[in-house]
C-alpha positions as CSV (number, residue, x, y, z in Angstrom):
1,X,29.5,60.0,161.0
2,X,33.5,60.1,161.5
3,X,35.2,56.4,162.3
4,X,37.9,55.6,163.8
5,X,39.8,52.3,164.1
6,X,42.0,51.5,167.6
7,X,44.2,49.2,167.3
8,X,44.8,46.7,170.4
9,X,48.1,44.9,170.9
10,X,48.4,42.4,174.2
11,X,50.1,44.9,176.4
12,X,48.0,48.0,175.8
13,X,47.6,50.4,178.3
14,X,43.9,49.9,179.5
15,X,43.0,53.7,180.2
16,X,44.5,54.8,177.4
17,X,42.3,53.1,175.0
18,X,39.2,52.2,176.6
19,X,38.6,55.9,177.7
20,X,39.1,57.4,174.1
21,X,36.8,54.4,172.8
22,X,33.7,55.4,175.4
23,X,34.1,59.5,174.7
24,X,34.5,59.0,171.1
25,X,31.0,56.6,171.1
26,X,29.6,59.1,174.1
27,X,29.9,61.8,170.5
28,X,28.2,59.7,168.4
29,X,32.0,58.3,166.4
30,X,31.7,55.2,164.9
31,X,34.7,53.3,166.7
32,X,36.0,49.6,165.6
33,X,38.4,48.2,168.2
34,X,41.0,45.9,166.2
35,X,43.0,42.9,167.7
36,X,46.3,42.9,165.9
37,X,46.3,39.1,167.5
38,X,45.1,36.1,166.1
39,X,42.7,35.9,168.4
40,X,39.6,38.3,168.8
41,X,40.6,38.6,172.8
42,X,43.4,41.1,173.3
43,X,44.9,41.5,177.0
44,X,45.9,45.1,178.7
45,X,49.1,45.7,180.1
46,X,47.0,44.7,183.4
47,X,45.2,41.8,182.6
48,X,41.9,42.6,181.2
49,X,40.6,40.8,178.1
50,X,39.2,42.8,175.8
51,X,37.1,41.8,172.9
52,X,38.0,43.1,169.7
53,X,35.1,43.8,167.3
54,X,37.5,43.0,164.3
55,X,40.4,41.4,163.9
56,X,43.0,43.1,161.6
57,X,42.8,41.5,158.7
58,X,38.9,42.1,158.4
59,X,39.3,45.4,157.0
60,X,41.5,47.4,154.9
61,X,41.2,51.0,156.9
62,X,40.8,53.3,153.7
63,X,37.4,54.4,155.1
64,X,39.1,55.6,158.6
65,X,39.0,59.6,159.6
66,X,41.2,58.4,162.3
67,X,43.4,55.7,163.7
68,X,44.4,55.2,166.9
69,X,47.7,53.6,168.6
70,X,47.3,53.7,172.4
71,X,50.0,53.4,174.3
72,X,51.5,50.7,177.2
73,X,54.3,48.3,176.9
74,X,54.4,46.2,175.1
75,X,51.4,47.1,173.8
76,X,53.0,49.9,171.6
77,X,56.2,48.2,170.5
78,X,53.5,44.9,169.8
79,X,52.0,47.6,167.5
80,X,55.4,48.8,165.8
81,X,55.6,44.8,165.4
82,X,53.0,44.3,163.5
83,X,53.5,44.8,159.7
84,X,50.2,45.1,158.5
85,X,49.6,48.1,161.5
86,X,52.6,50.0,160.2
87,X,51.5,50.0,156.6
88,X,47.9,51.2,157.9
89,X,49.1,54.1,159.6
90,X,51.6,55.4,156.9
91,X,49.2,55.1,154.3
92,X,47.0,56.7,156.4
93,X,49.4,59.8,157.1
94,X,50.6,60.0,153.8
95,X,46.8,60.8,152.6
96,X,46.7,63.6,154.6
97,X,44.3,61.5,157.1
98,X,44.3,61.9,161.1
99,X,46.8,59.8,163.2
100,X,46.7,59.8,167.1
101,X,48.9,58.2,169.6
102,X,49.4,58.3,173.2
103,X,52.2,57.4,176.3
104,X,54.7,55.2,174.1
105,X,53.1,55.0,171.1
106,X,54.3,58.2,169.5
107,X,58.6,57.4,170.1
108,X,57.6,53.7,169.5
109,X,55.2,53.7,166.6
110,X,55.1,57.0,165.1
111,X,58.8,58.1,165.2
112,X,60.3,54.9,163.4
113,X,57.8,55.2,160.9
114,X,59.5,58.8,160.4
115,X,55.8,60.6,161.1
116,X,56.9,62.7,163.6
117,X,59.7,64.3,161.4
118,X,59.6,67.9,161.3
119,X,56.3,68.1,163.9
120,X,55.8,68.9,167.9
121,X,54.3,65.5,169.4
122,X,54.5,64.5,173.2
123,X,54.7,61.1,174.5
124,X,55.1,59.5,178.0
125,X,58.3,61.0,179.9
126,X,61.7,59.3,179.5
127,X,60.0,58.2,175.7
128,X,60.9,61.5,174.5
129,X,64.9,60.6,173.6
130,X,63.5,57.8,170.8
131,X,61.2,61.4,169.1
132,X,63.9,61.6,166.5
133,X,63.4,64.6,163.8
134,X,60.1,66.0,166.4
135,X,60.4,68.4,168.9
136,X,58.6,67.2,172.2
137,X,56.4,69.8,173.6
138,X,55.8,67.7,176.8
139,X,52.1,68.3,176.8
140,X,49.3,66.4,177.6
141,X,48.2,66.7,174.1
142,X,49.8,67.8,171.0
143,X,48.1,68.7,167.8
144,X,50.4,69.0,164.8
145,X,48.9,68.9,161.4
146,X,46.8,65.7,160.9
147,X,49.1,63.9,164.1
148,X,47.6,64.0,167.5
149,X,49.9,62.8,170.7
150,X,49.0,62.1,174.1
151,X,51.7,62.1,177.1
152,X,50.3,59.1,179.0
153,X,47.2,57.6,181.4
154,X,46.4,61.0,182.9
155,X,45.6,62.1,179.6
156,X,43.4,59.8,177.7
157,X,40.4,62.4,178.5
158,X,42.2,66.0,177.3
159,X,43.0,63.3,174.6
160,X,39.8,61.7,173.8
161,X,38.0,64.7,174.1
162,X,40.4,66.6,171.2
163,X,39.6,64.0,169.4
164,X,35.9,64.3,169.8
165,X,36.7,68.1,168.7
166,X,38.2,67.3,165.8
167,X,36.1,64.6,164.0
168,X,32.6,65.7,165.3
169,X,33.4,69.8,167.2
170,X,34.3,71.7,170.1
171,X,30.3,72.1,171.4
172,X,29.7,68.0,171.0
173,X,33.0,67.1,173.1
174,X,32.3,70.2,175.3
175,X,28.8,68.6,176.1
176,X,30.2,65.1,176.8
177,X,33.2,66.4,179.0
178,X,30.8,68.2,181.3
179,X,28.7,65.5,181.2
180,X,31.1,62.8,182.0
181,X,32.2,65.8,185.3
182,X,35.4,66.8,183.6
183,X,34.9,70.1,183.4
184,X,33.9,70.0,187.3
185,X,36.9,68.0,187.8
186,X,39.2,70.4,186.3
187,X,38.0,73.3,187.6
188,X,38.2,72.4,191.5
C-alpha cells in the first residue's frame, strides 16, 4: 500500500488538502496528515481545526511514496517556513520520490527549493512570476517527472485523483471519481 504524508501549516487552504486526503483513503492510500505546529490542531486558511494524526517530528518520512504541500496563505509560505518540511521534501525529490503541490505551494515551496528548475508545474494565477527556472503550463494539473502541481481549489479533485493514478492506477481512481459523481459532473 502507497503512503503519503500531507503536511498542514495554520493557513492551509481547506479544499485543497482535505479533498486529496478523502480520495487518496477512498483508493485504499495510506495517508498521515502532519501538523508542522507544535500543537496536534492545525487551523485552515478559514478557520477549521484540523487534527493532525502526527506531528512533524514523529516521523522521519523516508518510507513516503508521496508528500504533499497544499496550498493557501499562509499556509504555503508557513510550509517554506518550516525547516524540518524543506529538508523532507528535497530529500525526498533528490531520491527520485513523488512531490505534489497545489495553488501557492509550488512558487512558494517548491521553486525556492530550486525543484521546479528545468520542469512544467502550474500553480494558483498571479503565483506564476515567483516559478523561477519552470515553465508554467497554467493547468489544472501538471505532471513533470516525479513533481505533481495543482493550479488552486477548483482542482484538488483532477489533483487528488492523479494522484490516485499514480500511486495505486488509472482504473482505482477512475472507480472512485465516478463514484464520488465526478465524472457526471464533468461531463454535464
Amino acid at each position: 500500500m502507497a503512503k503519503v504524508y500531507v503536511f498542514l501549516a495554520d493557513g492551509f487552504e481547506d479544499v485543497e488538502a482535505l479533498i486529496p486526503i478523502d480520495v487518496l483513503r477512498r483508493g485504499g492510500v495510506e495517508v498521515v496528515t502532519v501538523s508542522t505546529t507544535e500543537f496536534p490542531l492545525v487551523e485552515s486558511a478559514h478557520g477549521v481545526a484540523i487534527e493532525a494524526d502526527i506531528q512533524f517530528e514523529q516521523s522521519d518520512y523516508e518510507d513516503a511514496d508521496l508528500l504533499m504541500l497544499p496550498g493557501g496563505m499562509p499556509g504555503a509560505s508557513n510550509l517554506y517556513d518550516h525547516e524540518g518540511v524543506c529538508k523532507a521534501v528535497c530529500a525526498q525529490a533528490a531520491a527520485g520520490k513523488k512531490v505534489s503541490a497545489i495553488c501557492a505551494a509550488p512558487a512558494v515551496v517548491l521553486a525556492p527549493l530550486g525543484l521546479l528548475e528545468g520542469k512544467r508545474a502550474t500553480c494558483y494565477p498571479g503565483f506564476e512570476k515567483a516559478l523561477d527556472g519552470a515553465t508554467y503550463t497554467g493547468d489544472l494539473v501538471t505532471v513533470d517527472g516525479n513533481i505533481t502541481t495543482a493550479e488552486g481549489p477548483a482542482a484538488a479533485f483532477p489533483y487528488a485523483y492523479e494522484l490516485l493514478t499514480q500511486l495505486v492506477d488509472k482504473k482505482t481512481s477512475d472507480q472512485i471519481a465516478e463514484g464520488m459523481r465526478f465524472k457526471h459532473l464533468m461531463s454535464k
